[in-house]
ZADO-1210 file (C-alpha; in nm, 4 decimals, padded with zeros to 6 digits):
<atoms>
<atom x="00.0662" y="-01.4912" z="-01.7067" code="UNK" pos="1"/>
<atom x="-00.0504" y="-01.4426" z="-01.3208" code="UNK" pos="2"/>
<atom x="-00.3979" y="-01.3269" z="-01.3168" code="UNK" pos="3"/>
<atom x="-00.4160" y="-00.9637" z="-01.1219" code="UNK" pos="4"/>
<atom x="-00.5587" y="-00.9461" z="-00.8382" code="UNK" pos="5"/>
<atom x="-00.6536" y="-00.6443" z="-00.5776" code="UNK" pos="6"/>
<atom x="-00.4711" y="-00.8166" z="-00.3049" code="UNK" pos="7"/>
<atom x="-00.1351" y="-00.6225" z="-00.2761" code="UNK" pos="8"/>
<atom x="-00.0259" y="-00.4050" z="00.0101" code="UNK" pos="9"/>
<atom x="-00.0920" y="-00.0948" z="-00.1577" code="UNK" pos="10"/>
<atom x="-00.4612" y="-00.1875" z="-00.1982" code="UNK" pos="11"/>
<atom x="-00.5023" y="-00.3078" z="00.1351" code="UNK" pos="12"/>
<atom x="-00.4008" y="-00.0101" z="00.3221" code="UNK" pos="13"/>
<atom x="-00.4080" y="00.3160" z="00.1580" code="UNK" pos="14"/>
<atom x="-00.2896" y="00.6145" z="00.2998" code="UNK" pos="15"/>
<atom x="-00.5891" y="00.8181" z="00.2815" code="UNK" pos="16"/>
<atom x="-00.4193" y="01.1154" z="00.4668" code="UNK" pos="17"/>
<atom x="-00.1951" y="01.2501" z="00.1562" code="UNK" pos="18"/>
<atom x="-00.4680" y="01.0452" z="-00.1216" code="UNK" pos="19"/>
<atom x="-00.6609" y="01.3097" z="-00.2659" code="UNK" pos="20"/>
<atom x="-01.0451" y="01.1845" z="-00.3672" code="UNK" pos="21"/>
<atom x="-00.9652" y="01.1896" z="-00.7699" code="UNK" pos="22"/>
<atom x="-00.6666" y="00.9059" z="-00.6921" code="UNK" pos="23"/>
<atom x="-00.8612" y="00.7240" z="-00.4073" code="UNK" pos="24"/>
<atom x="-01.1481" y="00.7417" z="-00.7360" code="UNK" pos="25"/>
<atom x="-00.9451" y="00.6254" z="-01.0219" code="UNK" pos="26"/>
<atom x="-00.7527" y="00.3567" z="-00.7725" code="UNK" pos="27"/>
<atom x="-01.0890" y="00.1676" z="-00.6827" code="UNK" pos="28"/>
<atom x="-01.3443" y="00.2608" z="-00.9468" code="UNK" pos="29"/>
<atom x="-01.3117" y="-00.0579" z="-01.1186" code="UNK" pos="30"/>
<atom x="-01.2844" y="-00.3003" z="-00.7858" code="UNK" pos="31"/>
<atom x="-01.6126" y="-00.1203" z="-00.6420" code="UNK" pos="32"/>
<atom x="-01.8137" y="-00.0885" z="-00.9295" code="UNK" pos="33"/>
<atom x="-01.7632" y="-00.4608" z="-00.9918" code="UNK" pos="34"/>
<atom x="-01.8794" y="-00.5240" z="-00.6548" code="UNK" pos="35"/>
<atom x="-02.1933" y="-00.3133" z="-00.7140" code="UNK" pos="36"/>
<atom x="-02.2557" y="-00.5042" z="-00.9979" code="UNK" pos="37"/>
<atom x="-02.2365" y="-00.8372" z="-00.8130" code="UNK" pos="38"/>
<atom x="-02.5198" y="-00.6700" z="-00.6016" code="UNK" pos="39"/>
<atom x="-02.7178" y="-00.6624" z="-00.9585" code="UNK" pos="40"/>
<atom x="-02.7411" y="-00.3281" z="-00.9758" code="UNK" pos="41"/>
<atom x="-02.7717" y="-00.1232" z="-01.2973" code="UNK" pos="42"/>
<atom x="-02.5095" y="00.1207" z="-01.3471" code="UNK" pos="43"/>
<atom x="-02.7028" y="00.5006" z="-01.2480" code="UNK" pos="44"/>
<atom x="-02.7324" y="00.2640" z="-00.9012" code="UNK" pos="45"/>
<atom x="-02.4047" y="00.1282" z="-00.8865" code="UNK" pos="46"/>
<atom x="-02.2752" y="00.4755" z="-00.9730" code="UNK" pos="47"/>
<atom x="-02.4891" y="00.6308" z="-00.6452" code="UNK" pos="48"/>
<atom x="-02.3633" y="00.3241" z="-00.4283" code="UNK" pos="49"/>
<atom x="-01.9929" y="00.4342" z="-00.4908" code="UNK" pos="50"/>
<atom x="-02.1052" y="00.7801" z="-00.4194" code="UNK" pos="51"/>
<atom x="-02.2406" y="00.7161" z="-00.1036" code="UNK" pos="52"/>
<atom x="-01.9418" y="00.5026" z="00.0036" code="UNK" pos="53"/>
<atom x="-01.7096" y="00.8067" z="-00.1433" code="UNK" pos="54"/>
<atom x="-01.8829" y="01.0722" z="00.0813" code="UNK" pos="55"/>
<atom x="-01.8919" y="00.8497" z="00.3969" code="UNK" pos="56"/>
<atom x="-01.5215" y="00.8092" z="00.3756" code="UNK" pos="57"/>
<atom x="-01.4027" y="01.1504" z="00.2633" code="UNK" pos="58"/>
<atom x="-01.6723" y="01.4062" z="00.3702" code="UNK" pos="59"/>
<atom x="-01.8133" y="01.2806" z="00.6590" code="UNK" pos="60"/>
<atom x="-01.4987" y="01.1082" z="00.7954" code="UNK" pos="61"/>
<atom x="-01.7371" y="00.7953" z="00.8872" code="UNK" pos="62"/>
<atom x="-01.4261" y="00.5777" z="00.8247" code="UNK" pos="63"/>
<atom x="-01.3386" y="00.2978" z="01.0580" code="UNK" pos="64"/>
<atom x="-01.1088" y="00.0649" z="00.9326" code="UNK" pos="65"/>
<atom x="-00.8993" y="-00.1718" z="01.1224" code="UNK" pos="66"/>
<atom x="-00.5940" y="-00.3536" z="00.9160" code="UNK" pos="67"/>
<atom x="-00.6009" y="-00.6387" z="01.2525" code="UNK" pos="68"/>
<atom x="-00.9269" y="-00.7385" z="01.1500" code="UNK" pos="69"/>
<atom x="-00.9388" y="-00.7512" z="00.7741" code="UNK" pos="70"/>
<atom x="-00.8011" y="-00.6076" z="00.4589" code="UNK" pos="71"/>
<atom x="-00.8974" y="-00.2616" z="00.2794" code="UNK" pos="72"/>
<atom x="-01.0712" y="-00.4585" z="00.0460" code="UNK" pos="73"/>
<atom x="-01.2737" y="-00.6549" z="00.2029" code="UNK" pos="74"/>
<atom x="-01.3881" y="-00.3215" z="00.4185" code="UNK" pos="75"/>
<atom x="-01.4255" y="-00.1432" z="00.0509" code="UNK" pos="76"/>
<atom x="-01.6339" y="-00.4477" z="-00.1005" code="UNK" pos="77"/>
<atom x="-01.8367" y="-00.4630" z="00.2356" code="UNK" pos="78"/>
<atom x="-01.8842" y="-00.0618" z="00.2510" code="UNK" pos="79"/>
<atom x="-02.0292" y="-00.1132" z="-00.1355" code="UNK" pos="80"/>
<atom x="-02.2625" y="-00.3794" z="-00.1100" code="UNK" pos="81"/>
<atom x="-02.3669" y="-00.2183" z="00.2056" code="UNK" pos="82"/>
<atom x="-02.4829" y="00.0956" z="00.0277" code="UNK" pos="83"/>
<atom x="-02.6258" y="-00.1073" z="-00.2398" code="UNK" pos="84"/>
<atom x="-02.8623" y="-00.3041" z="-00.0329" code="UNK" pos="85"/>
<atom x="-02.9480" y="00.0090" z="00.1469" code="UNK" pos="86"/>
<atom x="-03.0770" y="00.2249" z="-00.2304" code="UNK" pos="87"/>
<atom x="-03.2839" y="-00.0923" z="-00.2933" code="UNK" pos="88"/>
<atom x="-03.4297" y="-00.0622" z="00.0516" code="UNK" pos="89"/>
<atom x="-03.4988" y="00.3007" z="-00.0312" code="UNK" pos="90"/>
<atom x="-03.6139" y="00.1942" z="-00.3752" code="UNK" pos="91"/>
<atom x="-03.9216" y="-00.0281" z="-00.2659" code="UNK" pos="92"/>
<atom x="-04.0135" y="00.2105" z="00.0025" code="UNK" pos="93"/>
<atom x="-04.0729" y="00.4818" z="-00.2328" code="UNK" pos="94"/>
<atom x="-04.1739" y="00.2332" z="-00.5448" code="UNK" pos="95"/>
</atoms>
């Protein structure tokens, strides 16, 4: 049996012009919340990390992805472990 990976066209470049949030959600939950837990992150933070990532590409619009340059997942998995390292800066700060 081939062993599934994320790496498939559909994954790499979503349409997020007709993807509402609740399929981008249930598409990726599982890809970025394993990347948040590589960043050894509990879950409450790996749960916030998503969130942050969710908001930055749906609310705020701050979504700059280039298919020449690299795939959607490797912008997703960089986008997460971005905003993880960023709560544990804000973590020892205020800790």
């Amino acid at each position: 049996m081939a062993k599934k990976t994320f790496q498939n066209n559909a994954f790499d470049y979503p349409n997020l012009s007709k993807m509402s949030t609740d399929e981008f959600y249930s598409t990726y939950k599982n890809f970025m919340l394993a990347v948040a837990r590589q960043e050894k992150n509990d879950h409450y933070q790996a749960d916030l990390a998503i969130d942050d990532v969710m908001l930055k590409i749906f609310e705020k619009h701050n979504f700059h992805f280039d298919p020449k340059k690299s795939t959607f997942s490797n912008y997703l998995a960089t986008a997460v472990r971005n905003a993880c390292r960023s709560l544990k800066r804000r973590d020892r700060k205020y800790n």
